[in-house]
Legacy VTK file of the C-alpha trace (Angstrom):
# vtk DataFile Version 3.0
C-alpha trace
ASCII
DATASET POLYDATA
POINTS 229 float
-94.729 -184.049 53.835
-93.652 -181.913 56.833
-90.366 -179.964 56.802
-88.457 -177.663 58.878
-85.498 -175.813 57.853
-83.191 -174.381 60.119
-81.952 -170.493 59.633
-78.343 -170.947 58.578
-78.730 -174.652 58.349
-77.063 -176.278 55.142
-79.607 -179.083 54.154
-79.473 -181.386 51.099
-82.263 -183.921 49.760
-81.968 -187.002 48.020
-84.476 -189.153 46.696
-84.882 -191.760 43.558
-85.229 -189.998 40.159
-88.704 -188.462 40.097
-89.608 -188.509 43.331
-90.117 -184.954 43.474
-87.049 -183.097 44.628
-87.082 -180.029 41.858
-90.928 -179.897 42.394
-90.325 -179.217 46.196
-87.840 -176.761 45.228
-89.972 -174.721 42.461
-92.760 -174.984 45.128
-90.603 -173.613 48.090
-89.318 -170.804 45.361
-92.917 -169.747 44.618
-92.833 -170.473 41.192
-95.813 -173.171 41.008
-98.161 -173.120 43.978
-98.947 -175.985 45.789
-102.484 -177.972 45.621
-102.178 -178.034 48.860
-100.680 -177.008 52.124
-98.788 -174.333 52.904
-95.232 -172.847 53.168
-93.736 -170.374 54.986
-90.013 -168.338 55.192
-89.318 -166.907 58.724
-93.583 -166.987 59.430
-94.661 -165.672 56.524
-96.548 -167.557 53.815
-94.968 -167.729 50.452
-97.303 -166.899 47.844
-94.860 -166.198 44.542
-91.412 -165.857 43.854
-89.326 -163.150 45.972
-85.933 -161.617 46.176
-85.865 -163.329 49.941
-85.242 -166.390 47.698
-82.622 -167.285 45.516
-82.265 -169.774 42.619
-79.133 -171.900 40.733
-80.046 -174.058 38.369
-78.400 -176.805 37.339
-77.882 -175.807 33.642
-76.561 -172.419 34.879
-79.371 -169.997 33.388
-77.470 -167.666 32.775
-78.448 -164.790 29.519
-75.814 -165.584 26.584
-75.731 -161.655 25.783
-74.657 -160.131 29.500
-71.414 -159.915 30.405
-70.565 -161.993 33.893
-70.735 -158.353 35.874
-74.162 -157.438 34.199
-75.352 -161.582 35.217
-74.940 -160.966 38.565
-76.318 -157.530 38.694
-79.693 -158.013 36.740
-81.855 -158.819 39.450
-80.676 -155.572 41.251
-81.192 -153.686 38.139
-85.194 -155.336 38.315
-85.521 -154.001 42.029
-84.218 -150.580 40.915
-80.697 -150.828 42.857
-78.760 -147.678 42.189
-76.424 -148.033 39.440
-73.139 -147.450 41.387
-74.640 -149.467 44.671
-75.248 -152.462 42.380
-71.976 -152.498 40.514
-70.278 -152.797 44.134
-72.051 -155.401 45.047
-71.696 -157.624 41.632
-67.571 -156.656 42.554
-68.039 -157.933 46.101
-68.882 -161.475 44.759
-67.144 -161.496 41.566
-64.307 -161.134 44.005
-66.048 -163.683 46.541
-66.042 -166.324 43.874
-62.848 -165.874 42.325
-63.896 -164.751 38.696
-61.799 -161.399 39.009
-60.650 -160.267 35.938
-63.620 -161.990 33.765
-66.086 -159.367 34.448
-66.635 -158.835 30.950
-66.310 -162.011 29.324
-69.738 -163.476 27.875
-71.388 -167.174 29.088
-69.705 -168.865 25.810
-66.392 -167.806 27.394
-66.381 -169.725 30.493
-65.924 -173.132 31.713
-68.786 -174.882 33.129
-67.054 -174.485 36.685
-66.931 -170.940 35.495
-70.138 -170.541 34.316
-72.010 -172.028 38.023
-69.713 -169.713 39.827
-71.738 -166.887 38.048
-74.946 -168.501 38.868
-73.998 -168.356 42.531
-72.436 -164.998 42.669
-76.199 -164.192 40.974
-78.024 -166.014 43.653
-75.751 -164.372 46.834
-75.605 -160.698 45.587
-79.310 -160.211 45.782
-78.969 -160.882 49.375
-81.436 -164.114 50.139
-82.571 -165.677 53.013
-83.082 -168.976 51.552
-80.371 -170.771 48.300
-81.987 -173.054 46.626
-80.007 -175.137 44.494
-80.960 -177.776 42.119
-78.300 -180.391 41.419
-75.899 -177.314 40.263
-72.905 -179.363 39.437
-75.013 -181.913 38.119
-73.282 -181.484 34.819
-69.764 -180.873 35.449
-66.979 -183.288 35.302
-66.050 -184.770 38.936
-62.878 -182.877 39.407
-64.596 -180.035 38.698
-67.117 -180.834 41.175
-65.185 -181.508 43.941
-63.626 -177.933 43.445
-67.111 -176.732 43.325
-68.318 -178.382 46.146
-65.404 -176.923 48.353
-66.146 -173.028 46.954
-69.603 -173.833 48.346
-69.113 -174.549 51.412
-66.374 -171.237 51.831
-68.888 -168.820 50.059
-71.472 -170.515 52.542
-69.483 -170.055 55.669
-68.960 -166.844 54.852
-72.280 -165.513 54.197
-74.313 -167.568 56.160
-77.041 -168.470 54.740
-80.169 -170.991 54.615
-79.200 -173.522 51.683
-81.443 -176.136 50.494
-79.801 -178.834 48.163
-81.104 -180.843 45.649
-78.743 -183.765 44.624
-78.401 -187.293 43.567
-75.131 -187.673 44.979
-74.655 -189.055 48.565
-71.239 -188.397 48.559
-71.701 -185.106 47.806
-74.623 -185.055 50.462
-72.595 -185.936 52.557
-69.655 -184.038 52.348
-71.808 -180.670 52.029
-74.926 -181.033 54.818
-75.560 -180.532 58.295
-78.840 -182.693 57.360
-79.484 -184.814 54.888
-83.196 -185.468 53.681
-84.095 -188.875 51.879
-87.158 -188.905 50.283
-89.341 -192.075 49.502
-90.484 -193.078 46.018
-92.969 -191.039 44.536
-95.291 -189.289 45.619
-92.422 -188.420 47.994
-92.992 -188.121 51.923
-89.928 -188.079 54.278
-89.058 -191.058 55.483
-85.575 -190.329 56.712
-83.339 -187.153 58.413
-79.978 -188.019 58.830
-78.288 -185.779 61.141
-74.363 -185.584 59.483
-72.649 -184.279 62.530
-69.226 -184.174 61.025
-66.407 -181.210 61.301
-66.204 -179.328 58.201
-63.537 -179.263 56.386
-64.598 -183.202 56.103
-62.517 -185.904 54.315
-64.848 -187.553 51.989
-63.126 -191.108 53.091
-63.306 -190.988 56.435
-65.130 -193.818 58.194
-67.616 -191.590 59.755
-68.393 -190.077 56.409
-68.618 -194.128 54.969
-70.715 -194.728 57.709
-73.229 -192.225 56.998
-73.148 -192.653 53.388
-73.772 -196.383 53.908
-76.489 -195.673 55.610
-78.156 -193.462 53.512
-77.580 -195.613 50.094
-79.106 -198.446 51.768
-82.240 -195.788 53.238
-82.378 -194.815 49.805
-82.100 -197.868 47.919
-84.916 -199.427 49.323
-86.946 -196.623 47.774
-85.174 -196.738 44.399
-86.485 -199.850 43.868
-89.482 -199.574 44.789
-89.629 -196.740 42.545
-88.808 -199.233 39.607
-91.596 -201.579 40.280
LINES 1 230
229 0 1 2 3 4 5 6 7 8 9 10 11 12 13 14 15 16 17 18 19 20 21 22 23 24 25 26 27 28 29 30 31 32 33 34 35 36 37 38 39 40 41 42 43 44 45 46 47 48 49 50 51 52 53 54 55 56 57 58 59 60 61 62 63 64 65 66 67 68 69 70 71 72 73 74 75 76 77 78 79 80 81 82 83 84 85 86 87 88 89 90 91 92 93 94 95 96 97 98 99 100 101 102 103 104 105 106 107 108 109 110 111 112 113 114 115 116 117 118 119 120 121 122 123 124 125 126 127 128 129 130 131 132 133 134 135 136 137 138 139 140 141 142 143 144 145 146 147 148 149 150 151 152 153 154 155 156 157 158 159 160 161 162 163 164 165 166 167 168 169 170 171 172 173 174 175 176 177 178 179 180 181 182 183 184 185 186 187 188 189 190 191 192 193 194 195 196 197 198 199 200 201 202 203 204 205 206 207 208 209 210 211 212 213 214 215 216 217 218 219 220 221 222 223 224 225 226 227 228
């Protein structure tokens, strides 16, 4: 496949179930190398994993013995970040994500809302130039989500930067992209870009946003079963 990424773009991919999508995104990360072709981040080739890239996982990743400030500021303690420099920043998007006051509560104290909030406060402080995110409210309940979805987008607009989003849900597509990718059955090629085009903040019923969700479950559903031939 052949993919561009726009700087400060928001783009999400959907695809049918093993089609892919977290390989792409482990690839993109540097943390399996491709058999194959090339990538590259603002011209230059990406060879391994790098601070220029940041990570949320799904099932939040996050070490059971830190405290949420010491989460957020371990990968500035790995690159050597001064002690009082990196405390600041873990503050700055403690505070940016709303989890004042729980700075030294452990993992098995939070929510799972809670718990992704730390992942992405993680992700942010050490400054990347690319998110990746793979399916991270995958596994919370759909209030939840929805609240999720809309701290996103505010963190997002605020910080502007490059996100790449793995998800099943085209709602959630949707409602969060400026692009949506849908990928074919596996092995997965591109075989659609849907441009979203809608003012943010966007009312998931809308008929523009059925319109584009319509015709993204019927882009993808042709590949999901083909898939399950």
């Amino acid at each position: 496949m052949s993919l561009i990424v726009r700087e400060g773009e928001f783009l999400c991919l959907v695809g049918p179930s093993g089609c892919g999508k977290t390989t792409l995104l482990r690839l993109v990360a540097g943390l399996i190398k491709p058999t194959s072709g090339e990538i590259f981040l603002d011209g230059r080739k990406i060879e391994g994993p790098d601070r220029d890239r940041g990570f949320v996982f799904q099932e939040y990743a996050l070490f059971p013995w830190l405290t949420v400030k010491k989460n957020i500021e371990f990968g500035l303690e790995i690159s050597s970040i001064e002690r009082t420099k990196r405390e600041a920043i873990a503050q700055k998007y403690i505070d940016l994500v709303e989890l004042r006051g729980f700075e030294d509560r452990f993992p098995k104290e939070l929510s799972g809302g809670m718990k992704q909030r730390v992942g992405i406060a993680r992700a942010f402080a050490n400054d990347p130039k690319l998110l990746l995110m793979d399916e991270p409210f995958g596994s919370l309940d759909a209030q939840t989500r929805n609240l999720m979805q809309g701290e996103l987008l505010r963190i997002w607009e605020k910080e502007h930067k490059t996100v790449l989003f793995v998800t099943h849900s085209v709602d959630e597509a949707v409602y969060l992209a400026d692009r949506v990718v849908v990928l074919s059955a596996r092995p997965a090629k591109v075989k659609e870009v849907v441009k979203v085009g809608l003012a943010r903040p966007r009312v998931r019923t809308s008929p523009e946003a059925n319109r584009i969700r319509d015709m993204i479950l019927k882009s993808l559903g042709a590949e999901i079963e083909r898939a399950m031939k």
